[in-house]
C-alpha positions as CSV (number, residue, x, y, z in Angstrom):
1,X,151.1,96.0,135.5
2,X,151.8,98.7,133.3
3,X,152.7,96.3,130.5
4,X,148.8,95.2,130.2
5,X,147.7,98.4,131.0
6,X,149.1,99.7,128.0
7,X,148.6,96.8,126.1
8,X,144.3,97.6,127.1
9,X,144.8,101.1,125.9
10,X,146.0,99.6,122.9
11,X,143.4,97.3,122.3
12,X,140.7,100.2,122.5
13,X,142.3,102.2,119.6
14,X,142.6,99.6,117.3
15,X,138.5,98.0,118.6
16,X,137.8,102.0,117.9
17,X,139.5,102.0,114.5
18,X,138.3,98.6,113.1
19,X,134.9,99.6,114.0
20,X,134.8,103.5,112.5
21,X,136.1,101.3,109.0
22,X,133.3,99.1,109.0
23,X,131.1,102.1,108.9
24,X,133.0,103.8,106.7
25,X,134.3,100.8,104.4
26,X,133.6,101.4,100.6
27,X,134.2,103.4,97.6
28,X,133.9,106.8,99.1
29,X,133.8,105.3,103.2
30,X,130.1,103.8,102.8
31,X,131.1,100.2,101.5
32,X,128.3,100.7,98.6
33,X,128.8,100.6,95.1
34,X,128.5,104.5,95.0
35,X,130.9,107.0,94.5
36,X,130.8,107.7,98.3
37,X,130.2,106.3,101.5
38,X,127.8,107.1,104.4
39,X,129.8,106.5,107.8
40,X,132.9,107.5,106.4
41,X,132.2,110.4,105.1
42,X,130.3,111.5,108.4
43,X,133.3,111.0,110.2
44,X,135.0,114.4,109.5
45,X,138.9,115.2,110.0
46,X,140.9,118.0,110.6
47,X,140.0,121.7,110.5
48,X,137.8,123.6,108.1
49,X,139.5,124.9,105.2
50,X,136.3,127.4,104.3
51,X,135.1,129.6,106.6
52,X,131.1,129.4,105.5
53,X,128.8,127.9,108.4
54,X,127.1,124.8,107.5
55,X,123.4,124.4,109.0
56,X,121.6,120.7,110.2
57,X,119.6,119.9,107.1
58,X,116.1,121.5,107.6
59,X,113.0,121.4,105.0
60,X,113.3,125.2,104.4
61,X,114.1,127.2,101.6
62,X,115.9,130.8,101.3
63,X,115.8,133.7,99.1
64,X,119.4,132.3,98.0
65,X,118.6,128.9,97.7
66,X,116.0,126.9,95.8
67,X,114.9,123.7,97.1
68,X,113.4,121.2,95.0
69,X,110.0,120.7,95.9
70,X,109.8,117.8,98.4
71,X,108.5,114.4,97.0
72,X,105.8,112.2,99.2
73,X,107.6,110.2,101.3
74,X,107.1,106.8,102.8
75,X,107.5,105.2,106.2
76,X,110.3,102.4,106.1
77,X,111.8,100.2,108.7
78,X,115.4,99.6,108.9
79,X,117.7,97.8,110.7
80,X,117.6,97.7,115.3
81,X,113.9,98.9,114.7
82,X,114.9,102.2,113.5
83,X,112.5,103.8,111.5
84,X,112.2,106.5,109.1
85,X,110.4,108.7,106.2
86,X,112.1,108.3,102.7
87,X,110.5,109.6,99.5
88,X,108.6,107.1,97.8
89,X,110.8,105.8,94.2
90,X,114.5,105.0,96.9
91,X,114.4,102.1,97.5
92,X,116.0,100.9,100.5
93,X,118.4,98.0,100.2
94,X,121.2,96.4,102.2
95,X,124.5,98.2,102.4
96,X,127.7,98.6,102.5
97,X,127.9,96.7,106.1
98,X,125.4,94.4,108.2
99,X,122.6,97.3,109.9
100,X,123.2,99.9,107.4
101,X,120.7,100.4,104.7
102,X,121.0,102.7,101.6
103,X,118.3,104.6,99.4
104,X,119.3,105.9,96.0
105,X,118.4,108.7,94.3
106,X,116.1,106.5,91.6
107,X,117.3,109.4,89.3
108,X,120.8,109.9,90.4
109,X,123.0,106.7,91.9
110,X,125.8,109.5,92.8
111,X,123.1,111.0,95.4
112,X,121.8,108.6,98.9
113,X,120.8,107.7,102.2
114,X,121.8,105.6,104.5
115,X,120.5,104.5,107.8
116,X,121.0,101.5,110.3
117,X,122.4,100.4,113.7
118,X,124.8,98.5,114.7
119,X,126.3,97.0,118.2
120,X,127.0,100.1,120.3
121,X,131.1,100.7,120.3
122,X,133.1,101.0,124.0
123,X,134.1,104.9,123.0
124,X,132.0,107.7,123.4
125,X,130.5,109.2,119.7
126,X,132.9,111.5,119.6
127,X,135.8,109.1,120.0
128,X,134.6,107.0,117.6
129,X,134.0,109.5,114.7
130,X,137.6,111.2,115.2
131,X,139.0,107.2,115.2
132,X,137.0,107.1,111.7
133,X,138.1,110.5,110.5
134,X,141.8,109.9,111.6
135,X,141.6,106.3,110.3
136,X,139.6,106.3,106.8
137,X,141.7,106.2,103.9
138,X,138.9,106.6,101.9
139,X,138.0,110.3,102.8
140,X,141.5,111.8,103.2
141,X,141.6,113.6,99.6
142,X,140.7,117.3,99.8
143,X,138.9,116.5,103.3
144,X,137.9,119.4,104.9
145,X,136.2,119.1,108.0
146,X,132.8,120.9,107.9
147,X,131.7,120.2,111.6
148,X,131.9,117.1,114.0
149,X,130.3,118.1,117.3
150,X,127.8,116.8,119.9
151,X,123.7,117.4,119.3
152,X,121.1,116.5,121.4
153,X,118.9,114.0,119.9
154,X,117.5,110.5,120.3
155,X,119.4,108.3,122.8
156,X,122.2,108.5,125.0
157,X,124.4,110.6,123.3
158,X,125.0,112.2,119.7
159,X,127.2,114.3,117.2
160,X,127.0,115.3,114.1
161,X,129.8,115.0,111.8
162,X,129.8,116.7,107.8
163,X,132.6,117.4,105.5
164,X,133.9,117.8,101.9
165,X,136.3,114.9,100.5
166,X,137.2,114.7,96.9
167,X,136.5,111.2,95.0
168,X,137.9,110.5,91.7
169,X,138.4,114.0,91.0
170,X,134.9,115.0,92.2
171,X,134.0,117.1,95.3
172,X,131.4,115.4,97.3
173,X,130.0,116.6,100.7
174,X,128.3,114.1,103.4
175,X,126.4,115.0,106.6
176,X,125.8,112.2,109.4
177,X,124.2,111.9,112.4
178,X,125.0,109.2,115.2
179,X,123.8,108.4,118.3
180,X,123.8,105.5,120.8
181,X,120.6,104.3,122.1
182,X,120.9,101.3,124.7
183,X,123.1,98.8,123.2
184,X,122.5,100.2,119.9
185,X,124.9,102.6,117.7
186,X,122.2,104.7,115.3
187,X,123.3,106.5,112.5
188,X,121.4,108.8,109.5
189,X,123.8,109.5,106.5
190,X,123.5,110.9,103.2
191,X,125.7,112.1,100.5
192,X,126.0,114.0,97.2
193,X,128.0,115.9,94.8
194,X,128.8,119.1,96.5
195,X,126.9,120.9,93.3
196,X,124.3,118.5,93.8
197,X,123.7,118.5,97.9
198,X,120.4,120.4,97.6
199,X,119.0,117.2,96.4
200,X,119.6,115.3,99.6
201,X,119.4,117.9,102.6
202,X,115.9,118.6,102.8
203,X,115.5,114.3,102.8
204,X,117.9,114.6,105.6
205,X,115.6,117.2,107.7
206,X,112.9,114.8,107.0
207,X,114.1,111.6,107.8
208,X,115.9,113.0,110.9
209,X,112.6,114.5,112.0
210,X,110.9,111.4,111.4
211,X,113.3,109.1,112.6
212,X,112.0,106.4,115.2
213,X,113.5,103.5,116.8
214,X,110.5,102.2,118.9
């Protein structure tokens, strides 16, 4: 008995790992042609090496920051009926794995989105993005964990996970946000040079406060 016992807990860490590396699967973690990857680089691990707060991407601007003006956008349907607002010129197109689409920055391939669902894993959100941040080789270098915590959103359950990983030499940062919804396993990524990540945060607030799956 406590041979198959153990030989269950075993099976749900490597279900937990194989399915984080889908997600994550790809140059950067996404499985795209881009310098980055969506799911992977959502999945945050470790500690913070920098002490400076990071906020949920919101439409806003501050006296330090300038953000672009924001473009028109465009209702598109994804993958498990999800839905969402992306500006109009990103084109959504399959990804890196089946559910996930991605948008690029028509003027900037280095800066996306991606969005999708897939079937809903056996661990919790939280299990499954530590699995993916312990597990993906692809975000290791200079990873600093930004934040990976629960939200309340959409669904059953959520978390959001962002960090900082370096890629060829390049710092990038990613933000993600997952949630399970019935049978379902949601997520809303993007990702950018760290110098360029006031490009794609403001998207993020949008699409996450236009995000449907009805």
């Amino acid at each position: 008995m406590v041979a198959v016992a153990l030989g269950s807990v075993a099976v749900t860490v490597v279900s937990i790992l194989v399915a984080a590396l889908a997600w994550t699967s790809g140059d950067d973690g996404s499985g795209t042609g881009n310098t980055d990857g969506s799911t992977a680089e959502l999945l945050g691990a470790g500690s913070p090496t920098t002490t400076d707060s990071v906020v949920v991407p919101q439409v806003t601007t501050t006296e330090e920051t300038t953000t672009p003006a924001a473009p028109e956008f465009q209702r598109v349907a994804g993958p498990r009926g999800l839905s969402l607002d992306l500006p109009y010129g990103w084109e959504p197109r399959q990804g890196p794995v089946e559910g996930n689409y991605q948008a690029d920055n028509p003027a900037d391939a280095d800066v996306f989105l991606r969005f999708g669902g897939t079937d809903r894993p056996e661990a919790g959100v939280l299990d499954y993005l530590l699995g993916g941040e312990a597990g993906n080789p692809n975000i290791q270098a200079g990873y600093q964990r930004l934040r990976l915590e629960p939200v309340s959103y959409l669904g059953d359950e959520a978390a959001d996970w962002e960090f900082l990983f370096d890629r060829d030499g390049q710092l990038r940062h990613a933000y993600g946000r997952y949630w399970y919804e019935g049978g379902v396993m949601y997520v809303i990524y993007g990702s950018a040079p760290a110098d360029r990540w006031d490009v794609v945060a403001p998207l993020l607030g949008v699409a996450l406060d236009s995000a449907s799956t009805s």
